[in-house]
C-alpha positions in Angstrom: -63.4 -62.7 -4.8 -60.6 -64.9 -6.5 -58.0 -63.5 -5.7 -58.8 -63.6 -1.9 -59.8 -67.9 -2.2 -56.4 -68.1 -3.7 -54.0 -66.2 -1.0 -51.4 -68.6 0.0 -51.0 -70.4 2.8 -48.0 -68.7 3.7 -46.8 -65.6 4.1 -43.7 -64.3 5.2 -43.1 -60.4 6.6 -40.0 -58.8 7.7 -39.9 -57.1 11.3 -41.0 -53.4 11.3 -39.7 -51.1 14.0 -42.8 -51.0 16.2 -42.6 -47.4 18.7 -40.4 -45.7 20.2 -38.9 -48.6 22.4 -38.8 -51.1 19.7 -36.0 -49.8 17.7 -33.8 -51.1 15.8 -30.1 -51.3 15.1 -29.0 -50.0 11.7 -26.6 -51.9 9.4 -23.1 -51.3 9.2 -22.2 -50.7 5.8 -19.1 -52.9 5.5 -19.8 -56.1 3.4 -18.3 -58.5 5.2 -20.3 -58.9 8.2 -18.8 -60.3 11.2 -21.2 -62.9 13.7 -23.2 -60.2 15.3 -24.6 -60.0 19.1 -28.0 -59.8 19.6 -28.3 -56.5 21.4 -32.3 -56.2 21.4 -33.3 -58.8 23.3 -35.1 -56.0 25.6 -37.8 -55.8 22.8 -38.9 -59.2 23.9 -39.3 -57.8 27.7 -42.9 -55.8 26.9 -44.4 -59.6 27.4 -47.9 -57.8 27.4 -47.0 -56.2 23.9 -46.6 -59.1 22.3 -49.7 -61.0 23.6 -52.0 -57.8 22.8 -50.2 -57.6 19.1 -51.6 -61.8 19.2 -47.5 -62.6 17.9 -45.7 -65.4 19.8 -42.1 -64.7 20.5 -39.5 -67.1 21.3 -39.4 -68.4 24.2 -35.3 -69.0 24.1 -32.3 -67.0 25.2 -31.7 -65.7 21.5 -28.3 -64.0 22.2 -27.1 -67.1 24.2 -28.4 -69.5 21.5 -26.5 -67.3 19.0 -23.1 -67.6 21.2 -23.9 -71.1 21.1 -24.1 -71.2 17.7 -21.2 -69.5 16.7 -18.7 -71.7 18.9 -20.6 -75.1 18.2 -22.3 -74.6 14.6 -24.9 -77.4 14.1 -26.6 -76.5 11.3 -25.7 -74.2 7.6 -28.3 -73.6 5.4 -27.9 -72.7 1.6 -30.8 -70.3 0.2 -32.3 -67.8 2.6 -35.5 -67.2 1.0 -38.6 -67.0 2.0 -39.0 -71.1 1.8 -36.2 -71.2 4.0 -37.7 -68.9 6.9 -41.2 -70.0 6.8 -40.3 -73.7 7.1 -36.3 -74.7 8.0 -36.0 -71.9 10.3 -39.3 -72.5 11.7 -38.8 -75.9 12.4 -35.2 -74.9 14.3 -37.4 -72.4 15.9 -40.0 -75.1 17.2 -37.0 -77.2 18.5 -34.9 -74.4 20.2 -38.4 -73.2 22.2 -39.1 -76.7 23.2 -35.7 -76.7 24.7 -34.6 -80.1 22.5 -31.4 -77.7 20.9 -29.3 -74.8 22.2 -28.1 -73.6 18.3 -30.0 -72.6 15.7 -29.2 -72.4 11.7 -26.8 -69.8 10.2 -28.0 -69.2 6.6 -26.2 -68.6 3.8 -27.8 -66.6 0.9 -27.5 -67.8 -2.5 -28.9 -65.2 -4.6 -25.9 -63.8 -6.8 -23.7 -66.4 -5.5 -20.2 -65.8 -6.4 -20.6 -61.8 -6.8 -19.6 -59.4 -4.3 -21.7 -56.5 -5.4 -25.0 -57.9 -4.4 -25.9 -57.9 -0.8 -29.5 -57.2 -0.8 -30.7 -60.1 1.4 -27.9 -59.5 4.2 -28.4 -55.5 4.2 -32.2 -55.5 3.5 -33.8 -58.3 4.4 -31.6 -59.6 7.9 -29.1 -57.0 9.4 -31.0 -54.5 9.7 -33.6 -56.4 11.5 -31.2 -58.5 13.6 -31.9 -61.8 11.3 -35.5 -62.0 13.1 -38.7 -62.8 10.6 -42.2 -62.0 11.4 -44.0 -65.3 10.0 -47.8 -65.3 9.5 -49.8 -68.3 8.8 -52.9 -68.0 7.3 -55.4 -70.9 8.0 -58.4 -72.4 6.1 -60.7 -70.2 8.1 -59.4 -66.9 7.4 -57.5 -66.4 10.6 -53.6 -66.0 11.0 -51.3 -66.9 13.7 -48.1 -64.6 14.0 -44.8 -65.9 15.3 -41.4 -64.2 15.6 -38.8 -67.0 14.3 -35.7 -65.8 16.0 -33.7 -69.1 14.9 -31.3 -67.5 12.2 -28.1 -67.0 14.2 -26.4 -65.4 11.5 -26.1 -64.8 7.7 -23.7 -65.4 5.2 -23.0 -64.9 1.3 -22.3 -67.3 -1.0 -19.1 -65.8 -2.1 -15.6 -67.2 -1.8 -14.0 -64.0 -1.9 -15.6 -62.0 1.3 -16.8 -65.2 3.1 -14.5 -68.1 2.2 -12.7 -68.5 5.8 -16.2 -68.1 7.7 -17.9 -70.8 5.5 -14.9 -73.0 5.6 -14.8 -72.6 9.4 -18.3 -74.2 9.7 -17.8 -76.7 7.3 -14.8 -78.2 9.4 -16.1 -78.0 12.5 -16.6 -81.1 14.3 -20.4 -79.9 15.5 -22.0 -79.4 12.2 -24.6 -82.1 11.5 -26.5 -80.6 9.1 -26.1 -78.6 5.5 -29.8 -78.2 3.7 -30.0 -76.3 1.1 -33.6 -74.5 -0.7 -31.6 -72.8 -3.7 -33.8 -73.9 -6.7 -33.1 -74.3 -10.2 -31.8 -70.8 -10.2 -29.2 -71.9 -7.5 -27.7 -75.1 -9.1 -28.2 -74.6 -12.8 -25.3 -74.9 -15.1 -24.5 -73.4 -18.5 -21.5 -75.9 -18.8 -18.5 -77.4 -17.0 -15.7 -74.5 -17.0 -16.1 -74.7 -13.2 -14.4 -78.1 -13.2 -11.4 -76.3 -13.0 -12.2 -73.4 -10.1 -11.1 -76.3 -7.5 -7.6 -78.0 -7.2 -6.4 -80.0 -4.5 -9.5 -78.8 -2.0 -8.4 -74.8 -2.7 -10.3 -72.5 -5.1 -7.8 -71.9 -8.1 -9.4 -68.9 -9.3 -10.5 -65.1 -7.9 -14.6 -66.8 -7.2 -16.0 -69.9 -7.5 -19.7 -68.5 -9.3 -21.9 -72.2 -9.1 -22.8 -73.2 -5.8 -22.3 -76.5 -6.4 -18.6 -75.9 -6.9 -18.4 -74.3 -3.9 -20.1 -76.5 -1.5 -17.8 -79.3 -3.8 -14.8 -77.7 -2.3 -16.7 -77.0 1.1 -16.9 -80.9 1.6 -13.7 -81.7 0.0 
């Protein structure tokens, strides 16, 4: 059939609670989310689960990478789509398990930037899952290799109102070395230049800053 010749190459899956001793913490409902601990790192203990489920988990410290991470920031990421967890977070993921970094990526999520009222990455697709992705890769031959990509230390929202100090934080600190960015057309389009004047001496002027490429002007300034 078609339509199975043409699956993608890639395909990304959240983490399902798996049993009664894989469960999960739920989500706090307050919107701006502080840097969270990773407090399941006992779901990675069933070693023989894993290996029988055929789904490689990291092989890292993932609550010490993420205390790591949030002293020492190395790496911010705009756009936490799929794009972004199947390849930038894998490739942190690769790195952190063969022990050549100790912090992984925080991501920031781009969809809605500038609105407060949209949260449906943070609360749907990371907290309540502990910002861990269950990637499957489907080969030529029909046969998929699952990974857990525990690299995403924590995630933000491209807002200036709930998450201006965090983002700012990062940006100034002396460890960052990288800011990449998978936002699309949809996340750097621009109607016109109104948001010329959202930025004045290196502070937002007004309430939000709505086009992400004012904000990560200001970010840099």
């Amino acid at each position: 059939r078609i339509d199975k010749l043409a699956k993608p190459l890639l395909e990304i899956y959240a983490i399902t609670p798996i049993g009664d001793d894989f469960k999960w913490r739920a989500f706090s409902d307050d919107k701006n989310y502080p840097v969270e601990k990773f407090e399941n790192a006992k779901i990675f203990d069933n070693k023989s689960f894993w290996e029988n489920a055929n789904i490689e988990i990291p092989k890292y410290d993932i609550k010490k990478v993420r205390d790591n991470t949030e002293k020492n920031p190395i790496w911010i990421h705009f756009g936490a789509g799929n794009i972004f967890r199947g390849f930038l977070a894998r490739i942190s993921d690769s790195l952190l398990n063969d022990n050549l970094i100790d912090k992984g990526i925080i991501a920031v999520d781009t969809h809605s930037t500038g609105k407060t009222y949209d949260y449906d990455m943070l609360e749907k697709v990371y907290k309540p899952f502990d910002n861990l992705t269950l990637l499957a890769l489907i080969k030529n031959n029909g046969d998929i290799d699952k990974k857990i990509i525990g690299s995403v230390t924590d995630i933000l929202h491209a807002d200036f109102i709930n998450y201006y100090e965090q983002l700012k934080k990062i940006f100034i600190s002396k460890s960052l070395q990288i800011a990449s960015f998978t936002i699309t057309e949809k996340g750097y389009s621009i109607k016109d230049l109104n948001f010329k004047n959202d930025i004045e001496n290196g502070k937002p002027i007004v309430k939000n800053i709505s086009n992400i490429m004012a904000m990560i002007t200001e970010l840099l300034f």
